[in-house]
N, C-alpha and C positions, 0 to 999 in steps of 0.2 A: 843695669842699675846696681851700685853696689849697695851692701849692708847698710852703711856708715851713711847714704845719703837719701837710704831708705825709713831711716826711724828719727833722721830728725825734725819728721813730720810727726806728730800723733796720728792723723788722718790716713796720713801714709803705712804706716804702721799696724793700724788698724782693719785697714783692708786688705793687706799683707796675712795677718791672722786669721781674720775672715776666709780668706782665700783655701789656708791650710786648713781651717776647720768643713770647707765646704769641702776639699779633696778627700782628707779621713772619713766623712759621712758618705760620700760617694763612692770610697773605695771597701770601705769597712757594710753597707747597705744595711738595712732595715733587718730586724727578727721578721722571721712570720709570726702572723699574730694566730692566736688560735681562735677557729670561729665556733659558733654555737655544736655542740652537740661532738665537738673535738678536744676533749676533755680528759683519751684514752692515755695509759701508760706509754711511753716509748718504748719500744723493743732496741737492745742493742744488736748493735749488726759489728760481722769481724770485719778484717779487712777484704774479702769476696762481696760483702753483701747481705752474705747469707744471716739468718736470725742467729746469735749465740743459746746452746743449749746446755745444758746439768753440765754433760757428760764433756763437754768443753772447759767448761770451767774448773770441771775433776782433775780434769789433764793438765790444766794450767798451774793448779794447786798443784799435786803431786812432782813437777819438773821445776816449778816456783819455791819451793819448799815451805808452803804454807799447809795450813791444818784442813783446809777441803769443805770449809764451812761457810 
């Protein structure tokens, strides 16, 4: 079905959109919601996994050439 004989329905059109907005919601999925008593800070993690510490950050700053604060 081309473009041009796709929208000169509205109907058509419409669920053409539909379609695209139901693919991004499907592709893009839900947040997790937070549930009761989940409420904590996030920890940032690097790229390993591992939890980021001070002493990482120090490092980042002094090769970043930021002030370490």
């Amino acid at each position: 079905m081309s473009f041009s004989r796709l929208f000169r329905s509205r109907w058509s059109a419409m669920l053409w959109a539909g379609g695209i907005l139901w693919l991004a919601y499907d592709v893009a999925g839900v947040a997790p919601r937070s549930g009761p008593g989940n409420d904590s800070v996030a920890i940032p993690l690097d790229a390993t996994g591992s939890p980021v510490t001070k002493e990482d950050l120090e490092t980042l700053a002094h090769f970043g050439g930021g002030d370490g604060k």
